[in-house]
C-alpha positions, 0 to 999 in steps of 0.5 A: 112654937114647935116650928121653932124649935124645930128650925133652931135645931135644923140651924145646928144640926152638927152639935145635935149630933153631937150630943146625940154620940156624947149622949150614947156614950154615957149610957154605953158608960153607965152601962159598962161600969154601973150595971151589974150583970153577974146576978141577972144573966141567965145564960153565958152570951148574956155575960157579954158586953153589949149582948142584947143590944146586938140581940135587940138589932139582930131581932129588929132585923130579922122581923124586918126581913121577914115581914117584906119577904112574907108581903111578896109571897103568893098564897094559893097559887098566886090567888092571895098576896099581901101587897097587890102588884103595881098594875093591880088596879090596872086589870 
């Protein structure tokens, strides 16, 4: 059954999508127009549109860039590292 499903929406993969963007819009609509920002922002940026979806993208990926920089590092001299090097096991 949920191949099926999942075959009828691969066959109409562009009105997928674009329902995914009307769908987005409504709720960037419904965000503009219906949710009062004035008495539970905290702070000035907070009175911004969009302000914590570009914080919540921006954390997304800083903690992204972070986590595969602190992956390569070597700890101790080149004695630790979190992701072994591709001829690990070939030593």
């Amino acid at each position: 059954m949920i191949v099926q499903l999942i075959d009828f929406l691969r066959d109409r993969l562009t009105t997928v999508i674009r329902l995914c963007y009307v769908g987005l819009a409504l709720l960037v609509a419904w965000d503009i127009i219906f949710v009062d920002k004035e008495h539970f922002a905290h702070t000035a940026p907070e009175h911004l549109p969009f302000f914590w979806a570009i914080f919540g993208f921006a954390a997304c990926v800083l903690i992204i860039l972070l986590s595969k920089w602190f992956g390569h590092v070597h700890w101790f001299g080149g004695k630790f590292t979190i992701m072994a090097p591709e001829d690990y096991y070939d030593k």
